[in-house]
N, C-alpha and C positions, 0 to 999 in steps of 0.2 A: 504494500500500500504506500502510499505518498503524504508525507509528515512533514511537519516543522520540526526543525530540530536545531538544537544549540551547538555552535562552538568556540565560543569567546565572546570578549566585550564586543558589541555591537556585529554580530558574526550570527545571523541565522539564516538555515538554509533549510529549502523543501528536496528533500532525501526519499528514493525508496526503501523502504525498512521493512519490515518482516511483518503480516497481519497479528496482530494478537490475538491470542488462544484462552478458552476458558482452563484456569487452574484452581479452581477452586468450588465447590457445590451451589456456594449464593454467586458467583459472573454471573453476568450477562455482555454479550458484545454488543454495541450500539454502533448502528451504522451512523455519521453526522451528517444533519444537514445545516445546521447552522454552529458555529461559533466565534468566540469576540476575542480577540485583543485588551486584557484588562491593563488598566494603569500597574498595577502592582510587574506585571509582565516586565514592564520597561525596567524594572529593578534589576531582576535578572540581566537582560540588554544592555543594560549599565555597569554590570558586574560586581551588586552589591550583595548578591547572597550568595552564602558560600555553599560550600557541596555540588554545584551541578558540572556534570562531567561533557566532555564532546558525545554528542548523540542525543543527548536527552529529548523525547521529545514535550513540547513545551506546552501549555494549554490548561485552562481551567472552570473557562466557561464556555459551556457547549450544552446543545441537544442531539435529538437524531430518534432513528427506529431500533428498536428492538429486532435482531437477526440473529441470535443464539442464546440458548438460556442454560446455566449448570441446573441440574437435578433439584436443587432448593430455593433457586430464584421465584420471587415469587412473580415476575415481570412474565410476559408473552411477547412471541415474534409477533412482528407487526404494530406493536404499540408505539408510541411516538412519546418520549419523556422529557425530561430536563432533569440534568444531574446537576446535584451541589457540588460546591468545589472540597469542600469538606469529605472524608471517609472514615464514616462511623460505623460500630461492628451492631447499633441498636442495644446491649445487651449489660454493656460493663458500669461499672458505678457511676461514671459520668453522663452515660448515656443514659442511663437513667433518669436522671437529674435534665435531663432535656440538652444538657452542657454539650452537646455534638462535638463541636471542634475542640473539646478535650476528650476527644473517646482516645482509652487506652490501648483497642487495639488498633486502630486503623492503622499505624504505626509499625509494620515491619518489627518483629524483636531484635534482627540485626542490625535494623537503622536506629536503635532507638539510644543508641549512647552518646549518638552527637547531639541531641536537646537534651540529654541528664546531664550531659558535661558544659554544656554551655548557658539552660536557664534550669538546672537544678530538677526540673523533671522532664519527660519526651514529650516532642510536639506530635500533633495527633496527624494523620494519613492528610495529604493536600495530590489533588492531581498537579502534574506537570508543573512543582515547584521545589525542585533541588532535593538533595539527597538525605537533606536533613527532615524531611515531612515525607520518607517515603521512598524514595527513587522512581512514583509510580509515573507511567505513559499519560501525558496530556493529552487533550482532545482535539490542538489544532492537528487533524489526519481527516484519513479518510474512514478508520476504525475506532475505539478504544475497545480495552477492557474495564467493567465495573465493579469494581469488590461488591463483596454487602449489598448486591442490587435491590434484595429485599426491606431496605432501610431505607438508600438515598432517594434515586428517582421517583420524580411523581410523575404520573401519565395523565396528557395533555388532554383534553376533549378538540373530540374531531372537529372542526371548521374554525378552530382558531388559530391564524398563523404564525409563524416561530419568533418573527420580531418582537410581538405582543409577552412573550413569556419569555425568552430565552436570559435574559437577564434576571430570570428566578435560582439561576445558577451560581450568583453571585451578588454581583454589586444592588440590586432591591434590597434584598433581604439585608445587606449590609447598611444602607443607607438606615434603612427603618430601625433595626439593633441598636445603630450609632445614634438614634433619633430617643429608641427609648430607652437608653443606658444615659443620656442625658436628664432622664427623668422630667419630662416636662409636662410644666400642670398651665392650663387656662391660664390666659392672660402674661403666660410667660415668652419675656422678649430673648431669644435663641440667637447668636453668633456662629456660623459657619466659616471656619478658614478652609476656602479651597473648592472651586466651581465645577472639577473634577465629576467623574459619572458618580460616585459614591459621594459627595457633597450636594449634590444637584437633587438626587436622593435623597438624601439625609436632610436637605432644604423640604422638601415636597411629603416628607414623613412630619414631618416637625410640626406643619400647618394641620398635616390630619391630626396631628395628637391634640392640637389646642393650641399651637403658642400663636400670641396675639401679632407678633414682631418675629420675621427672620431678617437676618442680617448677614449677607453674602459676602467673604473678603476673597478677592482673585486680582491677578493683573490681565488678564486675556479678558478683551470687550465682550465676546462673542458669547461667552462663558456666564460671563456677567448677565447678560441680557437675556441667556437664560434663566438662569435664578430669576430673575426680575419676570417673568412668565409666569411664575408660581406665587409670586409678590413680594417676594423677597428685596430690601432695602437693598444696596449695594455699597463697598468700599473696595475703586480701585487704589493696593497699597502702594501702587506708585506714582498715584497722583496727590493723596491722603496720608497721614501719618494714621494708620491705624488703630492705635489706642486711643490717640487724641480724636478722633474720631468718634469710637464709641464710645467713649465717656463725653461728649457734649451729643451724642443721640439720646444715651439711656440719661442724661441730667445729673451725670459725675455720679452713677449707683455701680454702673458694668451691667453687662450681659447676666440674667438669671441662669442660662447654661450654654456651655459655648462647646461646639464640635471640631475635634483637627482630623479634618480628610487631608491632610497634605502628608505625615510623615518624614519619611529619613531622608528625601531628598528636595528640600526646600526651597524654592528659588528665591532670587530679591538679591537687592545690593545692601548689604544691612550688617553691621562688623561681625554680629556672633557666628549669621553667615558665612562670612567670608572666614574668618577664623577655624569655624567646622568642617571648612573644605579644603582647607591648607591640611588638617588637623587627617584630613580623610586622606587625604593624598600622599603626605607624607606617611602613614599607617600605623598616627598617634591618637587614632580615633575612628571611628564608624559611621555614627548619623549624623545627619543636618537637622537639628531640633529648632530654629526659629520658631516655627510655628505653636507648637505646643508651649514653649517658654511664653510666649506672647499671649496665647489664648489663656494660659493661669493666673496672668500678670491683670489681662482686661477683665476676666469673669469675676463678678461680685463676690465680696462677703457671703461666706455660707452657701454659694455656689454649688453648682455641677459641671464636672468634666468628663466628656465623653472622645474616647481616642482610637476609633473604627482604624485612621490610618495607621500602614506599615512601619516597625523600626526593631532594627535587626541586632545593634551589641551594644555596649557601653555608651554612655555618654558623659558630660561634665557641663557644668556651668547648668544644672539643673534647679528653678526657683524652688526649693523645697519648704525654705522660710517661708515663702511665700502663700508655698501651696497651705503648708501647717496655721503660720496666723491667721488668714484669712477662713479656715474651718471650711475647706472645700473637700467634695467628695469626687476623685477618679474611678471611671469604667471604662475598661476596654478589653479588645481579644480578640481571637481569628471569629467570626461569625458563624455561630448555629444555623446553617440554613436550612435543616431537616424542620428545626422545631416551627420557621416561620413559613416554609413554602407552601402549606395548605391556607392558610387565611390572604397572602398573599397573592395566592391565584384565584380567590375567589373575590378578591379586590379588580383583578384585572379584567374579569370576567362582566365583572358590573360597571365597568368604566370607572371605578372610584381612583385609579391610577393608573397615569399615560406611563407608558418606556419607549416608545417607539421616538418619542422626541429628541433623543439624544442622540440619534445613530446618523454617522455624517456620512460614510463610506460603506459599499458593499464589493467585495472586491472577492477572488478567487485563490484557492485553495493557496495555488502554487505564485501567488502574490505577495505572500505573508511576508516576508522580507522588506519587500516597499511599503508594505501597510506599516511593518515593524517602526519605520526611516518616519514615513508620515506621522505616525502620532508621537514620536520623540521628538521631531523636529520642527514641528507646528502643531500644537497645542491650543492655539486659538479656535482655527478653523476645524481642524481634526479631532472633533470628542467621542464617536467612538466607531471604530471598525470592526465590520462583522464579514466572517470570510465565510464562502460558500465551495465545497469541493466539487460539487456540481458546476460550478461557473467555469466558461472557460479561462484560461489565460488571457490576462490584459484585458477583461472587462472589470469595470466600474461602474457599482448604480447607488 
């Protein structure tokens, strides 16, 4: 079959590779017919996570048909699903607990010493994101394989099409997580850093929860005036000093809870910035935390902080004074998408939330390289590509 697949910093290629096989009683094989390009993707492309080998192949949000099932799947040929990016086994103490993205097993027992050795326990099964969540096969192909079929996917109903859901695989359910781990009640004024697909999200969750005020921070127009579609207030931070900002919006209180969809690689000309990427470069340091410092700094007394975005080791110059006097509460994590993708697809179902508004580019399988270039390299105009293995080469819709 024909994949995307990793081989260095900004180095992907569509490769024939081997179809994948059921090994396991819960597989199931999905054929794709849709999948996306997530932001988190470009981390890898940028070479900030560690573990991923030459070959890998890469992908996290996808759909497709059901074309083979192990003996225990509960899935049938023919069915059309959407898988989470998550792999949970359904059955262990976290999964229990609805916690998906800390299931114990999804986790390889061979893979599982580089997250004991690095954050003190293993991270839980992720498709198509490095060696440390897995080693497992992405979905940007023409195949996958599914662990635990009988946990993840949910099957679609007939006559709705992929664009409409296919983002139940990921960034929805992440937005919404990042919307209610802010905890927001009526009449609360919400801060969003970062206009990204998972902020634009996490904007358009926030207003279904109640909050009176969102408050969008980006520098890309285009981005902007999304958020502004769903009503969200706007701060470009580089025409505006940010903080200064929200504190003469909310009348020098801060934001009641504020969300960082931006993560470890931050952009802006801003010194801590600039400091965290010398800090990066020289390999005296890992993430670009701007944003999170800043979102702790602006949200109110007695606050909430909600941190859906990516960030991978160590950091420094962390406000922890700040976080402490000020009596605010942090949540954050890889996202449970098992526990939300049934009320979320009956949200979509009823028109109570658009996704389709987000997707700039459709492009083909053996594209994914240029798609890769495109949404690195233009961020304004490009917020999200969805690649089709059916399309031929060099078509764009």
């Amino acid at each position: 079959m024909r994949a995307l697949t990793w081989h260095g910093k900004h180095d992907v290629r569509v490769d024939t590779v081997d179809d994948p096989e059921i090994l396991n009683p819960r597989d199931a094989i999905i054929k794709i017919t849709s999948t996306a390009i997530c932001g988190s993707d470009l981390h890898l492309y940028d070479g900030y996570i560690p573990t991923m080998q030459a070959g890998d192949i890469l992908g996290h949000e996808f759909m497709g048909e059901v074309v083979e099932t192990g003996p225990k799947s509960t899935l049938k040929k023919g069915q059309r699903v959407v898988v989470p990016f998550t792999i949970a086994c359904g059955s262990c103490y976290h999964c229990g607990k609805h916690q998906y993205s800390a299931c114990d097993n999804g986790n390889p027992a061979d893979k599982q010493d580089i997250g004991q050795e690095l954050y003190g326990q293993p991270m839980s099964g992720l498709f198509g994101y490095s060696h440390l969540t897995g080693g497992y096969a992405g979905g940007q192909a023409e195949y996958v394989r599914v662990p635990f079929s009988d946990v993840g996917p949910i099957v679609i109903p007939d006559g709705i099409e992929d664009e409409k859901v296919l983002f139940l695989s990921d960034i929805l359910p992440t937005g919404w997580q990042a919307a209610e781990n802010a905890g927001i009640e009526p009449g609360d004024t919400v801060a969003v850093w970062g206009c990204g697909p998972v902020g634009l999200f996490a904007v358009q969750s926030a207003f279904l929860m109640g909050a009176e005020r969102v408050i969008a921070i980006d520098h890309f127009p285009h981005r902007l005036d999304l958020a502004k579609r769903f009503g969200a207030e706007t701060i470009n931070f580089e025409e505006s000093a940010t903080y200064e900002a929200l504190m003469e919006m909310t009348g020098g209180i801060g934001p009641d809870a504020v969300i960082d969809a931006v993560g470890l690689e931050a952009h802006g000309f801003f010194v801590d910035n600039v400091i965290d990427q010398i800090k990066k470069s020289t390999f005296l340091g890992t993430d670009r935390i701007h944003s999170i410092r800043q979102a702790i700094v602006a949200c109110r007394k007695g606050g909430r902080v909600s941190m859906p975005a990516v960030y991978g080791g160590i950091v420094d110059k962390f406000p922890l004074g700040a976080f402490m006097e000020k009596g605010l509460t942090l949540k954050t994590g890889q996202t449970s998408v098992q526990h939300y993708m049934p009320a979320l697809l009956n949200a979509i179902i009823e028109d109570k939330i658009d996704t389709t508004f987000l997707i700039s580019h459709r492009m083909a399988l053996e594209d994914a390289p240029k798609g890769y270039q495109m949404f690195h390299d233009n961020q304004n105009e490009v917020t999200k590509v969805v690649l089709k293995p059916d399309f031929a080469a060099g078509t764009v819709a």
